[in-house]
PDB file of N, CA, C and O in Angstrom, chain B, residues numbered from 101:
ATOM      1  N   UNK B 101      -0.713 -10.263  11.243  1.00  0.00           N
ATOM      2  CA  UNK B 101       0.474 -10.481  10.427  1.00  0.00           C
ATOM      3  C   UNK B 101       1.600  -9.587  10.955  1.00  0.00           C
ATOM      4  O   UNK B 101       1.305  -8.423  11.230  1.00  0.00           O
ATOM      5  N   UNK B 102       2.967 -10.045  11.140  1.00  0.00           N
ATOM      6  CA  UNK B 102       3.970  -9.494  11.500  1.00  0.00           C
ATOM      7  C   UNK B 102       4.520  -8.589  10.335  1.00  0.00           C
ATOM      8  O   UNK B 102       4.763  -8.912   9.172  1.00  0.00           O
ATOM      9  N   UNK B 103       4.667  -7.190  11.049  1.00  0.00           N
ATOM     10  CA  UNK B 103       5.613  -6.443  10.173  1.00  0.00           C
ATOM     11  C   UNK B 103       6.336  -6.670   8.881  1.00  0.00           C
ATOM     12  O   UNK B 103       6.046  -6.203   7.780  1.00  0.00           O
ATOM     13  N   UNK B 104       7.476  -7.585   9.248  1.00  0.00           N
ATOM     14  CA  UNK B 104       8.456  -8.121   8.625  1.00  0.00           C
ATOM     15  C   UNK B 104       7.368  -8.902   6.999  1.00  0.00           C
ATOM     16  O   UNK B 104       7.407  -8.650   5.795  1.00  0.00           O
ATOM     17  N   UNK B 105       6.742  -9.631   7.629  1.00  0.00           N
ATOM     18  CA  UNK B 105       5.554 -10.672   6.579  1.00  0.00           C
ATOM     19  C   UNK B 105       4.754  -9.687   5.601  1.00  0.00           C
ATOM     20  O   UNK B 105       4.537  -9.947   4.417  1.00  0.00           O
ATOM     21  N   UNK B 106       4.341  -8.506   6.266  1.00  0.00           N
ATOM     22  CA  UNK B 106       3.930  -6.977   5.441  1.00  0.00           C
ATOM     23  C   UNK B 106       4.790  -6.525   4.198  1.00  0.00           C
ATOM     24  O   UNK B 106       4.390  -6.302   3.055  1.00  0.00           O
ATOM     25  N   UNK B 107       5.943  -6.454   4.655  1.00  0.00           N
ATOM     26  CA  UNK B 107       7.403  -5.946   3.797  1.00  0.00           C
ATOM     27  C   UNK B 107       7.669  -6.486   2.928  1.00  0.00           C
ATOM     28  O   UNK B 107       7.773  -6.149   1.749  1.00  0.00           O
ATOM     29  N   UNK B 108       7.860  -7.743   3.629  1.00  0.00           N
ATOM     30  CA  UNK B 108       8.509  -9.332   2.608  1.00  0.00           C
ATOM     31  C   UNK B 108       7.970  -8.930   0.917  1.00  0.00           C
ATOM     32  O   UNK B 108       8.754  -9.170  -0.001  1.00  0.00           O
ATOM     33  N   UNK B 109       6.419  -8.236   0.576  1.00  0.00           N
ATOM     34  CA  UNK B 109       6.286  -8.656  -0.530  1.00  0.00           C
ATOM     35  C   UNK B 109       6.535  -6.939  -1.297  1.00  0.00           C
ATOM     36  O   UNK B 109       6.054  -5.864  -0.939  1.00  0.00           O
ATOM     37  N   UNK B 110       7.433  -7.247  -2.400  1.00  0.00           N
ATOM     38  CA  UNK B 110       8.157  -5.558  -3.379  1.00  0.00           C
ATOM     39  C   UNK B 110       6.735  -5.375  -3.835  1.00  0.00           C
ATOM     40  O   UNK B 110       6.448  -4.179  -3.785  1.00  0.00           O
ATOM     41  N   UNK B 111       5.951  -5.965  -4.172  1.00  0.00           N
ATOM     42  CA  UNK B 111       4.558  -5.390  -4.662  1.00  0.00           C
ATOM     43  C   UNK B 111       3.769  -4.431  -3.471  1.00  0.00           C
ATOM     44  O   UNK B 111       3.108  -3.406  -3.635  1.00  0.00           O
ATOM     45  N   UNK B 112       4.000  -4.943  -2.597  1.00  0.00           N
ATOM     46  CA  UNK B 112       3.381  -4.038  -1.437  1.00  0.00           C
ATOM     47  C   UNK B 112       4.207  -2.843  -0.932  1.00  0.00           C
ATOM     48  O   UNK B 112       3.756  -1.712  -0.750  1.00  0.00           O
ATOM     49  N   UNK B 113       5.498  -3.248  -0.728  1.00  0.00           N
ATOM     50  CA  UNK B 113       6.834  -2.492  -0.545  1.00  0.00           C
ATOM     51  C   UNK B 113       6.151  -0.911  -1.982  1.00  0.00           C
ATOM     52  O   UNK B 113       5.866   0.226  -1.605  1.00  0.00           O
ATOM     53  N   UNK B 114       6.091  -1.274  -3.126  1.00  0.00           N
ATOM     54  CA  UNK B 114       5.771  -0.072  -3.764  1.00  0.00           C
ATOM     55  C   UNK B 114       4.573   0.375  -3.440  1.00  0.00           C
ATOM     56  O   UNK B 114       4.358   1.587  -3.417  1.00  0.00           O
ATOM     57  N   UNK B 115       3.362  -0.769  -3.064  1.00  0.00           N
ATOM     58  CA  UNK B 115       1.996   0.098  -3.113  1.00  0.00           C
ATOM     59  C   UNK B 115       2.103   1.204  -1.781  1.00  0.00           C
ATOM     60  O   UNK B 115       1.428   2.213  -1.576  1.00  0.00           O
ATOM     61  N   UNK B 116       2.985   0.735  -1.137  1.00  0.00           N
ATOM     62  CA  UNK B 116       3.056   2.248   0.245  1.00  0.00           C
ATOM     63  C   UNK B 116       3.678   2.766  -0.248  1.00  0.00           C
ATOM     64  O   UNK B 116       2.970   3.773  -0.282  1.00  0.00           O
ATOM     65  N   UNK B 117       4.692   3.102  -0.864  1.00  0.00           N
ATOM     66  CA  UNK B 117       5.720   4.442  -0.949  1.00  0.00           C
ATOM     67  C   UNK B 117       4.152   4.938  -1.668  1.00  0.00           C
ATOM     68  O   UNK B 117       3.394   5.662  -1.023  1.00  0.00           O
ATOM     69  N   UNK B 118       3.770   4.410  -3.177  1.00  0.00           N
ATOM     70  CA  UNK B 118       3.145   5.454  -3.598  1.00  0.00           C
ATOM     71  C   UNK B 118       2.198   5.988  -3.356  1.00  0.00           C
ATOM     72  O   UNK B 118       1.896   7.109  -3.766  1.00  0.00           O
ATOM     73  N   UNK B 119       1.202   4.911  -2.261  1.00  0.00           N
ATOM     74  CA  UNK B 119       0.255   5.318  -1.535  1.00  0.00           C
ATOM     75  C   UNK B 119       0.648   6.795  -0.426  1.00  0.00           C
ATOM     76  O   UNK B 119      -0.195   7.597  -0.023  1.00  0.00           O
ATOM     77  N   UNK B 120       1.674   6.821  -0.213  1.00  0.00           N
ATOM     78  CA  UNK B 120       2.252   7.810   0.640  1.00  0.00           C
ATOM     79  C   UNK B 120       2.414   8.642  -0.242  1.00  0.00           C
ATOM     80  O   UNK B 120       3.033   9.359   0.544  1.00  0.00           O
ATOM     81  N   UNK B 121       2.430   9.176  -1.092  1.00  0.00           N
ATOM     82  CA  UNK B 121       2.432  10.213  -1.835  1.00  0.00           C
ATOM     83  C   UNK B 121       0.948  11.237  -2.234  1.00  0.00           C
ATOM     84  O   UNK B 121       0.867  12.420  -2.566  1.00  0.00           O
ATOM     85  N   UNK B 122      -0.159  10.123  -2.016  1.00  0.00           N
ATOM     86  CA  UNK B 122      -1.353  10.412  -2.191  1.00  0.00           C
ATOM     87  C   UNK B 122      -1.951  10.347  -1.237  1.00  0.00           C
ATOM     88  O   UNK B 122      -1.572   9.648  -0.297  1.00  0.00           O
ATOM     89  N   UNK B 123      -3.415  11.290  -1.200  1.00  0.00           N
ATOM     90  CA  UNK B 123      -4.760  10.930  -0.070  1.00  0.00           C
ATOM     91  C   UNK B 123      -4.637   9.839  -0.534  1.00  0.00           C
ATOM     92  O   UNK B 123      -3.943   8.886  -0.182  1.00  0.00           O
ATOM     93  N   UNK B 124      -5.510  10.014  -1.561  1.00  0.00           N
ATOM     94  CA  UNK B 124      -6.469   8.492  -2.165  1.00  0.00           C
ATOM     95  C   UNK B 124      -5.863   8.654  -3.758  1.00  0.00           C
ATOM     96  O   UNK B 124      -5.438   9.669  -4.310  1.00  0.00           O
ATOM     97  N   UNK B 125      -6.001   7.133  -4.328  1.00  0.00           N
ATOM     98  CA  UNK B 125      -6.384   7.219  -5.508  1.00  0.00           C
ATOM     99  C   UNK B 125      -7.329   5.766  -5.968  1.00  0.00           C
ATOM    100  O   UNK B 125      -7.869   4.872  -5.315  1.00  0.00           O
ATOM    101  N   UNK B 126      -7.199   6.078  -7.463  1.00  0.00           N
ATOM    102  CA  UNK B 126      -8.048   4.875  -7.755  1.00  0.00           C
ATOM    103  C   UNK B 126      -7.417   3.731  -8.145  1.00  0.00           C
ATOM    104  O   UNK B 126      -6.358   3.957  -8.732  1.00  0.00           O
ATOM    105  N   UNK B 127      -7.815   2.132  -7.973  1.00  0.00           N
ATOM    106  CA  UNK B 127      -7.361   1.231  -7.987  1.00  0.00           C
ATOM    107  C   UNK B 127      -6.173   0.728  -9.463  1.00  0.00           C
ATOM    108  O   UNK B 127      -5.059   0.239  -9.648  1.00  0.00           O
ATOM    109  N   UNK B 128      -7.242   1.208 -10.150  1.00  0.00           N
ATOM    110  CA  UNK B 128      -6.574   0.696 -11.748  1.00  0.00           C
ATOM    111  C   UNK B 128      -5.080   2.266 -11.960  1.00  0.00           C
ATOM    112  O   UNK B 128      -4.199   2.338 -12.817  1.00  0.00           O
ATOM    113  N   UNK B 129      -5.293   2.941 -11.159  1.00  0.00           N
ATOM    114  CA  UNK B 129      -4.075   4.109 -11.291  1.00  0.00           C
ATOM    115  C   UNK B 129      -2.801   3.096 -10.309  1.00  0.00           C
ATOM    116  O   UNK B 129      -1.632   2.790 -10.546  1.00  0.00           O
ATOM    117  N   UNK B 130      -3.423   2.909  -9.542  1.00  0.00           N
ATOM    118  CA  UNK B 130      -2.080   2.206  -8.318  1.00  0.00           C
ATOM    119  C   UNK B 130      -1.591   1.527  -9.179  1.00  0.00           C
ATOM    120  O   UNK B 130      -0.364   1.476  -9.096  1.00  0.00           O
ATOM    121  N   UNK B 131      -2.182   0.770 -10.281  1.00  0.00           N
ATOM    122  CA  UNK B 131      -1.748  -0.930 -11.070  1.00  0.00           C
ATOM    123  C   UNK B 131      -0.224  -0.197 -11.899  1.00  0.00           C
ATOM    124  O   UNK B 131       0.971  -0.485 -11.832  1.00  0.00           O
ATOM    125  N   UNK B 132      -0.861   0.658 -12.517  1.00  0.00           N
ATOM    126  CA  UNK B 132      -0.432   1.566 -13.680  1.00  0.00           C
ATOM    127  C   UNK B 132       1.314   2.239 -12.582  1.00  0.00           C
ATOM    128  O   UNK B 132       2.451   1.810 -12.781  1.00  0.00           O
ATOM    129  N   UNK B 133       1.086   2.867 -11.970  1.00  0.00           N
ATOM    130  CA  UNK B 133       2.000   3.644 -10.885  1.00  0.00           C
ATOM    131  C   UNK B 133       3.223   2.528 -10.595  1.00  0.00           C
ATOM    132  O   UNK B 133       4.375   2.716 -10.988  1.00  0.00           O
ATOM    133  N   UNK B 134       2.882   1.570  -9.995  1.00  0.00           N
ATOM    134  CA  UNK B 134       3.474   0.378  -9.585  1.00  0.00           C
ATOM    135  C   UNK B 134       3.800  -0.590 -10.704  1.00  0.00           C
ATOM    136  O   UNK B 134       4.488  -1.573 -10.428  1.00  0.00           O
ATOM    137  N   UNK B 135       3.388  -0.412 -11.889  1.00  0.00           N
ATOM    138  CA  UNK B 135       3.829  -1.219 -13.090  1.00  0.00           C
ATOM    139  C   UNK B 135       3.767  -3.163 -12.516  1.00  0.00           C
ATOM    140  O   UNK B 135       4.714  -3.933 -12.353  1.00  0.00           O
ATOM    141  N   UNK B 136       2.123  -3.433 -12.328  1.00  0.00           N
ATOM    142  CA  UNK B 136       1.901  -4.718 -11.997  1.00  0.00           C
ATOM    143  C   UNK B 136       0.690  -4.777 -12.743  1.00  0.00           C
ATOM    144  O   UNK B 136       0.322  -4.240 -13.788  1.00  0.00           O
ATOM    145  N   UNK B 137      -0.015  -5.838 -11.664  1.00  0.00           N
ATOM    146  CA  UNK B 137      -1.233  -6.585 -12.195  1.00  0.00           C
ATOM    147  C   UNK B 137      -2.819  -5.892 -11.751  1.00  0.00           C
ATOM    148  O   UNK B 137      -3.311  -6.559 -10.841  1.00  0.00           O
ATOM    149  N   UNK B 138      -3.181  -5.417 -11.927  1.00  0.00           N
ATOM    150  CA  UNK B 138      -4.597  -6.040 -11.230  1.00  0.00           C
ATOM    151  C   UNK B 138      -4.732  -6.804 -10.541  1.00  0.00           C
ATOM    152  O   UNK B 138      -5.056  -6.316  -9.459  1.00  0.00           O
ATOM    153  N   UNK B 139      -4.636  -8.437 -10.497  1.00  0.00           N
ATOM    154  CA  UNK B 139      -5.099  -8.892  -9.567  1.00  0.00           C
ATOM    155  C   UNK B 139      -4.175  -9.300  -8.352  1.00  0.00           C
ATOM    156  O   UNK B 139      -4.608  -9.889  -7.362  1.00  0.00           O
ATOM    157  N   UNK B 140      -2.857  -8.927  -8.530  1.00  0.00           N
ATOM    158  CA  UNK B 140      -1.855  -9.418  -7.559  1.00  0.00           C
ATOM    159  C   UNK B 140      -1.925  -7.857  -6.566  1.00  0.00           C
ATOM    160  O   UNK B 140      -1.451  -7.696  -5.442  1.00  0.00           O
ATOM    161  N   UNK B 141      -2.641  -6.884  -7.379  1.00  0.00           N
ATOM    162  CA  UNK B 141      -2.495  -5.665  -6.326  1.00  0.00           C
ATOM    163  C   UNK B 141      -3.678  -5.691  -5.783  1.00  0.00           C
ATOM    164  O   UNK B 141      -3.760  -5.112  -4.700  1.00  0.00           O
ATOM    165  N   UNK B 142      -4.437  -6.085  -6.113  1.00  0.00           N
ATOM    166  CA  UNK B 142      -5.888  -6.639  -5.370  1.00  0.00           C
ATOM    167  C   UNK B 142      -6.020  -7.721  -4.230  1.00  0.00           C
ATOM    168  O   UNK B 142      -6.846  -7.799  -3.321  1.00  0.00           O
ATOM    169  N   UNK B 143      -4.891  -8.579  -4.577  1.00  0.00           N
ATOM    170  CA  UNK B 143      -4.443  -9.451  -3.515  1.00  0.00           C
ATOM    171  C   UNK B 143      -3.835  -9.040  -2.357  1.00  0.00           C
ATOM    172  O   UNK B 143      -3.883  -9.591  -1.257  1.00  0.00           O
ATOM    173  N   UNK B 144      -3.139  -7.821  -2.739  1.00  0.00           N
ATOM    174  CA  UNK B 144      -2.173  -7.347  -1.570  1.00  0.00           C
ATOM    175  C   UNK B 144      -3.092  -6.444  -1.213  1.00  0.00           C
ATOM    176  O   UNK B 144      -3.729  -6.883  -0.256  1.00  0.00           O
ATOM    177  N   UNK B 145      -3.525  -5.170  -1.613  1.00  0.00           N
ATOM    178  CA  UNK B 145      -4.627  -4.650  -0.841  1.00  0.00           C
ATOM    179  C   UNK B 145      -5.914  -5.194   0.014  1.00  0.00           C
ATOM    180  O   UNK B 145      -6.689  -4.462   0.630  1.00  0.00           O
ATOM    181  N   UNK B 146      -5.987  -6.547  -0.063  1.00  0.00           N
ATOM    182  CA  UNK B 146      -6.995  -7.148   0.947  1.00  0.00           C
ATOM    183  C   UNK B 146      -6.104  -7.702   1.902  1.00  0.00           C
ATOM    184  O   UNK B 146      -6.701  -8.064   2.916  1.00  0.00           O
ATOM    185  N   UNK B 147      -4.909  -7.888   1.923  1.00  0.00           N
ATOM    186  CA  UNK B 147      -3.862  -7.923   3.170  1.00  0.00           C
ATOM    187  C   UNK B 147      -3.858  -6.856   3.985  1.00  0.00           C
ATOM    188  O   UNK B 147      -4.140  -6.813   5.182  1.00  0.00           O
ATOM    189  N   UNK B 148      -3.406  -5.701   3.010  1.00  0.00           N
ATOM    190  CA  UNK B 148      -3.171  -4.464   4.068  1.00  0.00           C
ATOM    191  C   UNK B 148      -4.597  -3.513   4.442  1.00  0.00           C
ATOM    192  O   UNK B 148      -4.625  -2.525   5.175  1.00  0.00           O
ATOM    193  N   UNK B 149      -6.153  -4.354   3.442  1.00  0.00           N
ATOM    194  CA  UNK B 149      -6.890  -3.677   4.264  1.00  0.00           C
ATOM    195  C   UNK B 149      -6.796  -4.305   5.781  1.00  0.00           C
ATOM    196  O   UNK B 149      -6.507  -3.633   6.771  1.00  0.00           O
ATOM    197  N   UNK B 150      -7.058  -5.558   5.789  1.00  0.00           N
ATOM    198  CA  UNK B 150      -7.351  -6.701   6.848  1.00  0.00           C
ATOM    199  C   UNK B 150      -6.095  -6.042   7.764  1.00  0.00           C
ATOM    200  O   UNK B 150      -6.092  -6.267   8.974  1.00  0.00           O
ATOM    201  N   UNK B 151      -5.565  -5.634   7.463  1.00  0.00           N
ATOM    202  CA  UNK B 151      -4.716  -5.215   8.809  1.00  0.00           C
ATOM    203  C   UNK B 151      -4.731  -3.798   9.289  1.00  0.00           C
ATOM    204  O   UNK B 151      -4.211  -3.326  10.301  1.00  0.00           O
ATOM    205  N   UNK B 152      -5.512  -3.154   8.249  1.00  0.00           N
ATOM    206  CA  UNK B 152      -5.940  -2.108   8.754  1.00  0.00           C
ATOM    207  C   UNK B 152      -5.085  -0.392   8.127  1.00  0.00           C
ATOM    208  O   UNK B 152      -5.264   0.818   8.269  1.00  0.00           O
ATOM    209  N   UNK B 153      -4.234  -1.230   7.486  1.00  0.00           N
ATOM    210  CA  UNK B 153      -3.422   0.108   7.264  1.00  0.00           C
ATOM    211  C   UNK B 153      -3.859   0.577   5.623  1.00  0.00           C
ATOM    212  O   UNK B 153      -3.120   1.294   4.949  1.00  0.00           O
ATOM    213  N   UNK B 154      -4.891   0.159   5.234  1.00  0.00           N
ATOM    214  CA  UNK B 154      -5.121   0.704   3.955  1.00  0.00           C
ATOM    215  C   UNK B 154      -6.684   0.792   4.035  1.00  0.00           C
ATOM    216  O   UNK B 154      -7.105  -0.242   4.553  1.00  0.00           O
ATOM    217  N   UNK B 155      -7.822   1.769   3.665  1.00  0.00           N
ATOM    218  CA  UNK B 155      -9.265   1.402   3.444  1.00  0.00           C
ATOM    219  C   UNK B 155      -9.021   1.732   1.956  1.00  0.00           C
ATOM    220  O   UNK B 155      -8.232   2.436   1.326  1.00  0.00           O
ATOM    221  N   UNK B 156     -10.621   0.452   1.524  1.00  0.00           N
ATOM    222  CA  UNK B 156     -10.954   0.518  -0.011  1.00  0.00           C
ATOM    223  C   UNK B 156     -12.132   1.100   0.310  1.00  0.00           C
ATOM    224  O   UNK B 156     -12.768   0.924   1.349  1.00  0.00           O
ATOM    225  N   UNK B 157     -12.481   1.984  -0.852  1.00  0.00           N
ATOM    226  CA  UNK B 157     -14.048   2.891  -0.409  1.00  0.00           C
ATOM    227  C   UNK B 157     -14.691   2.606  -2.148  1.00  0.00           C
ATOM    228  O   UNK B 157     -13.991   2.911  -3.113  1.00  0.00           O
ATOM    229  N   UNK B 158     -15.555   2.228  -2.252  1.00  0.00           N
ATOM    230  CA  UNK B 158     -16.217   2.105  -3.626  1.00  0.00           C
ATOM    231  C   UNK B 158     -17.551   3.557  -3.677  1.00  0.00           C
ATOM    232  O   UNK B 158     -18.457   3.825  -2.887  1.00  0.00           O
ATOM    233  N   UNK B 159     -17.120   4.212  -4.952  1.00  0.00           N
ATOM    234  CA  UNK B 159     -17.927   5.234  -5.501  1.00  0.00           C
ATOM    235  C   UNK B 159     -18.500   4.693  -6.796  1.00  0.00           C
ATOM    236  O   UNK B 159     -17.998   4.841  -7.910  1.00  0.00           O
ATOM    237  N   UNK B 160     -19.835   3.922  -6.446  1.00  0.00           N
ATOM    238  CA  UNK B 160     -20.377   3.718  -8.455  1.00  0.00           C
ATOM    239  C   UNK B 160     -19.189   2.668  -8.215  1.00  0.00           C
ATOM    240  O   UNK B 160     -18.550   2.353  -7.210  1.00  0.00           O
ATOM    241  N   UNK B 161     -19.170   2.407  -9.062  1.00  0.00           N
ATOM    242  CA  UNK B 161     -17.921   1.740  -9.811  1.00  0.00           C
ATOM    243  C   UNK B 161     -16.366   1.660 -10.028  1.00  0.00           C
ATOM    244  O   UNK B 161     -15.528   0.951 -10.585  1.00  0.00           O
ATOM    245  N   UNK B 162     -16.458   2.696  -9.332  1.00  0.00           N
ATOM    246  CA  UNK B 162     -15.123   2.712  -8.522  1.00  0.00           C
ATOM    247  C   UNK B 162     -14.510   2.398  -7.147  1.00  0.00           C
ATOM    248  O   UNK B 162     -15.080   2.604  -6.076  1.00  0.00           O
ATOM    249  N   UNK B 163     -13.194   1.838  -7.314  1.00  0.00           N
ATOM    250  CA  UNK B 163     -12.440   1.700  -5.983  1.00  0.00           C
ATOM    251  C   UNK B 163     -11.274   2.316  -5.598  1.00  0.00           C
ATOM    252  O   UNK B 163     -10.098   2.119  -5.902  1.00  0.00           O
ATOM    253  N   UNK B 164     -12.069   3.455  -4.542  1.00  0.00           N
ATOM    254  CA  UNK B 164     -10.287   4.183  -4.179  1.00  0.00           C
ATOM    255  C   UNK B 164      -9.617   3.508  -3.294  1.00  0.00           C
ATOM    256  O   UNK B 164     -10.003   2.468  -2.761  1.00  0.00           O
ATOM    257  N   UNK B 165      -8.738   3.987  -3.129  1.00  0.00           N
ATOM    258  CA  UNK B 165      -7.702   3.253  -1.897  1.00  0.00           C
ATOM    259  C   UNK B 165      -7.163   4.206  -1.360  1.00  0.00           C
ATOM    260  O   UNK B 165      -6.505   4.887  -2.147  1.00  0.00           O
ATOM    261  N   UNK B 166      -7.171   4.602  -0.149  1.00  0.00           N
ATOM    262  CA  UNK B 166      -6.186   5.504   0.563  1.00  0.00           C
ATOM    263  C   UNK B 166      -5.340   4.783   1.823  1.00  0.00           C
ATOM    264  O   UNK B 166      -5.551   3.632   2.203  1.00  0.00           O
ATOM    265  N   UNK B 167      -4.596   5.461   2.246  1.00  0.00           N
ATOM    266  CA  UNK B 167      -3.567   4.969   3.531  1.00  0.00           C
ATOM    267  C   UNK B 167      -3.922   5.573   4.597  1.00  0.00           C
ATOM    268  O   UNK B 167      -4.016   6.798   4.681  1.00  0.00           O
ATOM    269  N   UNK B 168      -4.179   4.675   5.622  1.00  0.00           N
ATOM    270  CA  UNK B 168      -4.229   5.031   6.826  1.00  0.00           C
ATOM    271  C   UNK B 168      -3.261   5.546   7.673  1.00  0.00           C
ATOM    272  O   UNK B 168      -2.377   5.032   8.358  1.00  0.00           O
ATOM    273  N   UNK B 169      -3.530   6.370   7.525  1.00  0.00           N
ATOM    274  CA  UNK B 169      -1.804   7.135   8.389  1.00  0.00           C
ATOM    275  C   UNK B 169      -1.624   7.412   9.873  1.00  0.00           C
ATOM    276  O   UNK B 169      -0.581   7.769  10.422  1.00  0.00           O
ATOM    277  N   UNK B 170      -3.471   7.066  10.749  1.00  0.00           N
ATOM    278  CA  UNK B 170      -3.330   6.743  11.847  1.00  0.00           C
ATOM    279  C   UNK B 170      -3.005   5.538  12.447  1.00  0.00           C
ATOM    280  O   UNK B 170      -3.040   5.330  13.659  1.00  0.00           O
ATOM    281  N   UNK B 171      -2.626   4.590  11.418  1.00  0.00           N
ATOM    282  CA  UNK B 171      -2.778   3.450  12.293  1.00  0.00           C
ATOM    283  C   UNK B 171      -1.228   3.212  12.350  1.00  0.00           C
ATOM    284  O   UNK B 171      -0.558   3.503  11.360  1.00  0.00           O
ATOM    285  N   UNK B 172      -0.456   2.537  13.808  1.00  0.00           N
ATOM    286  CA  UNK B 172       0.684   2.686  13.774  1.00  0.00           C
ATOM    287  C   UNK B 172       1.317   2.032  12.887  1.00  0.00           C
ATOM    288  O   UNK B 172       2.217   2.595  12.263  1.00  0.00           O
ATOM    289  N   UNK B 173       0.908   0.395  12.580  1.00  0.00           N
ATOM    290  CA  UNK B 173       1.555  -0.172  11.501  1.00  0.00           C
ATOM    291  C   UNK B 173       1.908   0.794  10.464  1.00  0.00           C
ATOM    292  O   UNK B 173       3.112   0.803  10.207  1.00  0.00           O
ATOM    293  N   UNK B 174       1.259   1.526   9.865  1.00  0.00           N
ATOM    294  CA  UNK B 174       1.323   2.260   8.956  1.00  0.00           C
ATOM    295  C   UNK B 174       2.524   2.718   8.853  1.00  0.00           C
ATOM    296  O   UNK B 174       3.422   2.427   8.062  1.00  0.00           O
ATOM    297  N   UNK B 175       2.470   3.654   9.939  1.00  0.00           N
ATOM    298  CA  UNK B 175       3.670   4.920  10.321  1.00  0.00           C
ATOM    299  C   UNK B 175       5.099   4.298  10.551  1.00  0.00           C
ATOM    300  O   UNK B 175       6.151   4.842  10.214  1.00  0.00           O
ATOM    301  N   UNK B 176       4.943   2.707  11.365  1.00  0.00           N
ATOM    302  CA  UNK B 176       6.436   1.959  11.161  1.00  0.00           C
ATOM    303  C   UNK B 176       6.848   0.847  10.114  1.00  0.00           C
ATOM    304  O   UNK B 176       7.849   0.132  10.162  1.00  0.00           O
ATOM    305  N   UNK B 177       5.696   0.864   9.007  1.00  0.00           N
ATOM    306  CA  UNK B 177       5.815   0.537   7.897  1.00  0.00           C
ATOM    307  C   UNK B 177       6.244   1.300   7.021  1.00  0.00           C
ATOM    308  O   UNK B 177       6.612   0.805   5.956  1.00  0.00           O
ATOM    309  N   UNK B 178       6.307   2.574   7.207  1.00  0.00           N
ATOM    310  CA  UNK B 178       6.995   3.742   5.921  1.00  0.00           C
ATOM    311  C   UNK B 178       7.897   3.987   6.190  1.00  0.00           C
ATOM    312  O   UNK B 178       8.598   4.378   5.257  1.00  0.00           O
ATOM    313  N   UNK B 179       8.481   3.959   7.425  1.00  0.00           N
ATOM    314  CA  UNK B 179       9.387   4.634   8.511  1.00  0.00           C
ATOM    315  C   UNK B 179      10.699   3.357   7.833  1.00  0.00           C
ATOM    316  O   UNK B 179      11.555   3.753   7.041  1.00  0.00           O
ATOM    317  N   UNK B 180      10.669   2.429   8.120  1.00  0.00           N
ATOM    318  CA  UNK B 180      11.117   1.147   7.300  1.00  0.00           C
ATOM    319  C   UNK B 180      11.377   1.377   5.894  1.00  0.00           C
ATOM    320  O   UNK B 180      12.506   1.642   5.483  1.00  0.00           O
ATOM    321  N   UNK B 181      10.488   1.294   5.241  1.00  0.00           N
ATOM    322  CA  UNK B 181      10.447   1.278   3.885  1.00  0.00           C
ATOM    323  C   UNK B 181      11.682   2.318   3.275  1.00  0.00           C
ATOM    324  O   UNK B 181      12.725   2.049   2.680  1.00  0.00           O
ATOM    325  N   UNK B 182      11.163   3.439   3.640  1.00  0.00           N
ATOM    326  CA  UNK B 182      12.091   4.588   3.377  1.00  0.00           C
ATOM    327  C   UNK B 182      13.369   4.581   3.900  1.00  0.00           C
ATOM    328  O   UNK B 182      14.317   4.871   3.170  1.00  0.00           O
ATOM    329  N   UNK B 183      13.598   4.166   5.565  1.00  0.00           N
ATOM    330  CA  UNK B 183      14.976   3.612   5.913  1.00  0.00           C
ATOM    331  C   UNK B 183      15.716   2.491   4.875  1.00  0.00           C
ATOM    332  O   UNK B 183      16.902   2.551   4.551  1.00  0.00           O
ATOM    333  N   UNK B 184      14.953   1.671   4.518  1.00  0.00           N
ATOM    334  CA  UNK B 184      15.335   0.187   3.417  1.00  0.00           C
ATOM    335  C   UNK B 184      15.622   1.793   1.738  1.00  0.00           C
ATOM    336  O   UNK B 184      16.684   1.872   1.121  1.00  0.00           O
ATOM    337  N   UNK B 185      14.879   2.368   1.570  1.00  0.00           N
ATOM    338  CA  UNK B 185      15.650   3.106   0.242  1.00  0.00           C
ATOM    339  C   UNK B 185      16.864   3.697   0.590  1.00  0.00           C
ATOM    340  O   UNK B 185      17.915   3.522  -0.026  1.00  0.00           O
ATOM    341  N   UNK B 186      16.700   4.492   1.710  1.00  0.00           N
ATOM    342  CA  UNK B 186      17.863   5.150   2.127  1.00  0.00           C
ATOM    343  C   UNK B 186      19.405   4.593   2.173  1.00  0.00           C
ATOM    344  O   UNK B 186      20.418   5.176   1.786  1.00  0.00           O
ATOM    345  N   UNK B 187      19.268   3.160   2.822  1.00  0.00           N
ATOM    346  CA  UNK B 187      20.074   2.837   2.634  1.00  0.00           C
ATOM    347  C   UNK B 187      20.632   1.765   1.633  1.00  0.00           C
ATOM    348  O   UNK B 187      21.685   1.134   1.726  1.00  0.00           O
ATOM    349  N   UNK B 188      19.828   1.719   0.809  1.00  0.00           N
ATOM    350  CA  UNK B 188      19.879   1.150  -0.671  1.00  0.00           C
ATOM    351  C   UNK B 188      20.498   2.197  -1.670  1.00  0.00           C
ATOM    352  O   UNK B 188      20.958   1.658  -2.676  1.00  0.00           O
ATOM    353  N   UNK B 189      20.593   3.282  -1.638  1.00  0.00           N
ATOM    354  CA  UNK B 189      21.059   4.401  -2.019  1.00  0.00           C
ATOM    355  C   UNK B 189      22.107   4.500  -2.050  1.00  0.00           C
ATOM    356  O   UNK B 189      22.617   5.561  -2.411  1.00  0.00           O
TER     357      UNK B 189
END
């Protein structure tokens, strides 16, 4: 998936800023943080695992999510994001 197709969606656009704020957290906190759904952030996190810039890790019954901050998408996906607030500002 192209960059641009990553961005396109504000649900994802928030799950990185706030993912960038954190190692990890847990799934039903991201929902809460981002003021959405459950299942539309569940939708988008199997995008950005599949591309690599997010892992889901299950403990018991839980699902964290952290950001991959080695992977480059990542790094010119925030790099963006934050340029797009900046100059929304």
């Amino acid at each position: 998936m192209k960059l641009e197709q990553i961005i396109a969606s504000t649900c994802r656009q928030k799950m990185l800023l706030s993912l960038s704020k954190v190692k990890e957290t847990h799934i039903t906190k991201l929902v809460r943080t981002i003021n959405s759904t459950y299942n539309e952030v569940r939708r988008n996190l199997e995008i950005l695992e599949n591309e690599g810039i997010v892992k889901i890790t299950l403990y018991g019954n839980m699902k964290m999510v952290e950001l991959q901050r080695d992977n480059q998408k990542t790094g010119k996906l925030l790099k963006a994001l934050i340029s797009l607030q900046t100059n929304a500002s």
